[in-house]
N, C-alpha and C positions, 0 to 999 in steps of 0.2 A: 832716132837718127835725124828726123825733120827737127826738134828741138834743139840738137847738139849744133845744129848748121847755125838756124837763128840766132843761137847766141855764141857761136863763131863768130860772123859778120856780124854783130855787135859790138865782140871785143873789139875785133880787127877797125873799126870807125872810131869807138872813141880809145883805146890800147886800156880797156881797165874794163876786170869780170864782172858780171852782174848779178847784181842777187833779187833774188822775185821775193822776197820780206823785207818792207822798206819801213820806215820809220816816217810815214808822211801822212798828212792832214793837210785835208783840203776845207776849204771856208768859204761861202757854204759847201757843206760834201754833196749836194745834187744842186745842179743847174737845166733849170726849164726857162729859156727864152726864146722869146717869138721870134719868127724869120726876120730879119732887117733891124730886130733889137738892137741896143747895145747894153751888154752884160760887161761885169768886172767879179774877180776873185782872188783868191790868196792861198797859197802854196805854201806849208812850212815845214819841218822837221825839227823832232824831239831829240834825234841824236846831238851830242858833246863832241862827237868827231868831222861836224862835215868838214869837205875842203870849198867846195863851191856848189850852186842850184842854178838851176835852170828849165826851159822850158820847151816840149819836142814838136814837131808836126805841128802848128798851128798854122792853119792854110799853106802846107805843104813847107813852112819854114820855122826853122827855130826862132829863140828870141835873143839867143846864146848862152853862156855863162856869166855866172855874177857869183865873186870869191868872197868868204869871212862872210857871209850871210844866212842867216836861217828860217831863211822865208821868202819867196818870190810872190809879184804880183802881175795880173793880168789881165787886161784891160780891151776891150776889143768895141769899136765905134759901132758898128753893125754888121750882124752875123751875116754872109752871103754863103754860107754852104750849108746845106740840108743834114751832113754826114759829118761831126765836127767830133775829135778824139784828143783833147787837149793830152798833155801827158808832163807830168812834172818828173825830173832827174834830180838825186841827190847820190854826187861823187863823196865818199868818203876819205879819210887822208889813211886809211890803209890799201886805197887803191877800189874798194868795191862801188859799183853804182846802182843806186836803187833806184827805180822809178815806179810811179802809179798812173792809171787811166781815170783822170774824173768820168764821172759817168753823166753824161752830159745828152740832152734832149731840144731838139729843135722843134717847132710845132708852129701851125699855121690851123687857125679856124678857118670854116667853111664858108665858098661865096656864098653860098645860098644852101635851101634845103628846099625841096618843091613841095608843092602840093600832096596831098594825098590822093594815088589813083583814082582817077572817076568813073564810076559803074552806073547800072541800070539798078532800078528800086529793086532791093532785096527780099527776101521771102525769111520769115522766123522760121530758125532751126536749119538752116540750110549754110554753109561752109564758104567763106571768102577769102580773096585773097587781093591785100592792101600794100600799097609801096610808094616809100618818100626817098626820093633820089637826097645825095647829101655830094653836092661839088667840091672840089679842089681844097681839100684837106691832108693834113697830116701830124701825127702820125695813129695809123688806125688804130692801134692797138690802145688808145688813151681816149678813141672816141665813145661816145653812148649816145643813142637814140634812144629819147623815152614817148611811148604813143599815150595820146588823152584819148577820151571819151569823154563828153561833158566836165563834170569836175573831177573822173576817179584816172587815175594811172593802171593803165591796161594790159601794159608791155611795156618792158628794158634792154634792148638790143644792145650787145657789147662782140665787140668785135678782137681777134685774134691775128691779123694779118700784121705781121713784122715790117714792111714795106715806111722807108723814112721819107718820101717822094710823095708829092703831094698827089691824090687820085682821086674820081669819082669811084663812089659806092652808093649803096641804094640798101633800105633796111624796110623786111616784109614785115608783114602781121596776116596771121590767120586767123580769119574774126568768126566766129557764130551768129548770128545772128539773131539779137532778139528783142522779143516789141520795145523793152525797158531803152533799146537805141534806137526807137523812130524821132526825129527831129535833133536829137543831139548831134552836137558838133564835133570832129574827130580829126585833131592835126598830130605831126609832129615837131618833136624838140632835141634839136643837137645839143651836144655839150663835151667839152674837154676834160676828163678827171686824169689829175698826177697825184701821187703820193712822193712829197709831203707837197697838201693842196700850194695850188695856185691861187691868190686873190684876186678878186675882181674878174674872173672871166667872165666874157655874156653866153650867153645861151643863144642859138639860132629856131628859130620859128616859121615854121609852116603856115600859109594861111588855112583857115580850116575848109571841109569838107560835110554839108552838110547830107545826115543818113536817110533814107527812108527805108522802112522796115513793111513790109506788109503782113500784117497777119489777121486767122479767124477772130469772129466776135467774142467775147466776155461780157457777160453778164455783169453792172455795177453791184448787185445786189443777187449771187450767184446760185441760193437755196430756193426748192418750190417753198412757195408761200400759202397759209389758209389765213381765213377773214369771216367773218361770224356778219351778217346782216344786223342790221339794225334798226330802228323807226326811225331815226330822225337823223343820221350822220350816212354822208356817201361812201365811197368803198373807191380806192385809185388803187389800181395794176400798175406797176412801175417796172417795163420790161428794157429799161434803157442798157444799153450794153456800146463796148470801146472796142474799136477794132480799124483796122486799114486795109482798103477805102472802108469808109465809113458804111457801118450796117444799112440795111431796108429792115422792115418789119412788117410779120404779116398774122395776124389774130384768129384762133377756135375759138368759138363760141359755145356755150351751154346752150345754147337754145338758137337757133335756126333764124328768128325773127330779129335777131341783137344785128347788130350793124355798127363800122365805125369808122373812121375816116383810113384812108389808105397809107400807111410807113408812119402807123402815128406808136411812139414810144413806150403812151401809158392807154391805159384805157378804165375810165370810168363810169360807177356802178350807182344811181341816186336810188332812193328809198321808194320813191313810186315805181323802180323796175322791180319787182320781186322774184327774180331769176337767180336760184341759186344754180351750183351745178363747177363742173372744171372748164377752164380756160385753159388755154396754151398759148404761147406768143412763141415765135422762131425768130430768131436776126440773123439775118444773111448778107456773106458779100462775098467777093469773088477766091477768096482763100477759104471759106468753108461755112456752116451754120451751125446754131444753138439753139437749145428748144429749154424755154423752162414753163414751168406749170402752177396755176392758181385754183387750189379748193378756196370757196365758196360757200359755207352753209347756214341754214336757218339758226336764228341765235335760239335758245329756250325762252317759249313764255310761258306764262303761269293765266288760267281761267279765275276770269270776277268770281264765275260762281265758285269757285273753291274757297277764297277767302269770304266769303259772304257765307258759308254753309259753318268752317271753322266760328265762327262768330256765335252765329246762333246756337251752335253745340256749346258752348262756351256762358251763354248766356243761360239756356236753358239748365247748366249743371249748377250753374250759381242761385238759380230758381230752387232747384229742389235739394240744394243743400240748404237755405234757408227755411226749407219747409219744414225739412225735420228738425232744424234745431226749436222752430217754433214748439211742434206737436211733444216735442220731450219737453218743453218747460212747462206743455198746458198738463199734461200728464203728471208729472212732477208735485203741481199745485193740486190736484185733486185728490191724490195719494195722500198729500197733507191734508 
């Protein structure tokens, strides 16, 4: 019933039926210009019958009739409405009119984009939540917010709100937190996407925010370690470990008498201390500690007298093989 009206009062304005399949081509068929632009396009029909074209509603007025033509053009110095429905009419000379709605998009980049929310130092593993306001834009459903970290792409906010008026919104990220983001830098980035693209748009840019992340120590070199003593080369404990704030260190000892300087990293073993045994190093800071461990042991050696005794065995077997080869040859000769 509601249709049957609309296109009553249709006929009744121009005295001629309409038909919803038109024969029309629009040039370009999508139009994306910016608020204040000035856009032009072209209207035509494939039919052999028009009588005249024209053009509807264009800031609430037509542009009229134009007779014996098959193709309108339209022109317009700068868009001032947000909500714009161009509409081209093509009367036929059996009386029908057809018309189409280009589909047509107004759009305004963002003043700005803010900062990203500023928090208190973060803890690894523990749940955040981040936000970059995005001002006086439109229209939302063609914006994207994309979040960095350092160099990687984290997050792609796209939004759904139908609204052609330009408006503040604001796009979250729920972050994790973890060491690999202590000191990197984390903004975001507006941007306008249409299909079919738009060229040359810019991107809008956050200044960045930079992270801190706290967490327990890590060991650079994260396995217990063993180390054989030796005569002549020292022995270095390398208990260095990465963490936020920075670790302390504190040293077990094999032996009770060993001593070392206080929050020192490595700790080293010379050949005049003959102290085998385990060690232990812990690194601690205010997010938690690590404990890794150093065997220690005597390298093998080998006694003088063992090579000095093989010797003689050695020497003496080559004695008394010679002896007998003598005694058979003096025997030998006697025989004869």
């Amino acid at each position: 019933m509601k249709l049957f009206l609309v296109l009553s009062v249709f006929i009744a304005f121009t005295g001629k039926p309409v038909s919803s399949s038109c024969e029309i081509e629009f040039s370009p068929p999508n139009v994306v210009v910016r608020f204040g632009d000035p856009f032009s396009l072209n209207c035509s029909s494939t039919s052999n019958q028009i009588d005249s074209m024209g053009w509807e509603a264009i800031y609430g007025t037509g542009t009229g009739i134009q007779f014996g033509v098959s193709s309108v053009a339209l022109k317009i110095d700068s868009v001032k409405d947000w909500q714009m429905e161009p509409q081209c009419f093509v009367n036929l000379e059996n009386g029908v009119q057809c018309s189409e709605t280009l589909n047509f998009t107004v759009y305004k980049m963002p003043d700005f984009i803010s900062q990203p929310s500023q928090m208190d130092p973060m803890v690894e593993g523990e749940k955040y939540r981040l936000q970059c306001d995005i001002v006086d834009v439109t229209p939302i459903r063609h914006l994207f917010v994309v979040w960095h970290i350092g160099n990687s792409i984290i997050y792609e906010h796209s939004f759904t709100d139908n609204t052609t008026f330009p408006v503040n919104t604001s796009s979250v990220l729920n972050l994790t937190a973890q060491r690999g983001y202590n000191g990197a830098q984390v903004w975001c980035e507006a941007k306008m996407i249409f299909s079919p693209p738009v060229q040359s748009l810019p991107t809008i840019q956050s200044k960045p925010q930079k992270l801190i992340v706290l967490y327990s120590p890590t060991f650079t070199t994260p396995e217990n370690e063993t180390f054989e003593l030796s005569a002549r080369n020292k022995i270095m404990l390398n208990c260095t470990a990465t963490g936020n704030p920075m670790p302390v260190y504190s040293w077990g000892f094999a032996h009770p008498i060993q001593q070392t300087k206080k929050n020192d990293s490595q700790l080293i073993l010379t050949p005049s201390i003959r102290l085998p045994g385990t060690y232990n190093c812990t690194a601690s800071n205010t997010q938690g500690s690590s404990t890794k461990y150093f065997t220690v042991i005597e390298a093998p050696s080998s006694h003088p007298g063992t090579t000095a005794g093989i010797l003689i065995a050695l020497f003496l077997a080559i004695i008394f093989i010679l002896g007998c080869v003598v005694y058979h040859k003096q025997r030998n000769s006697s025989a004869a």
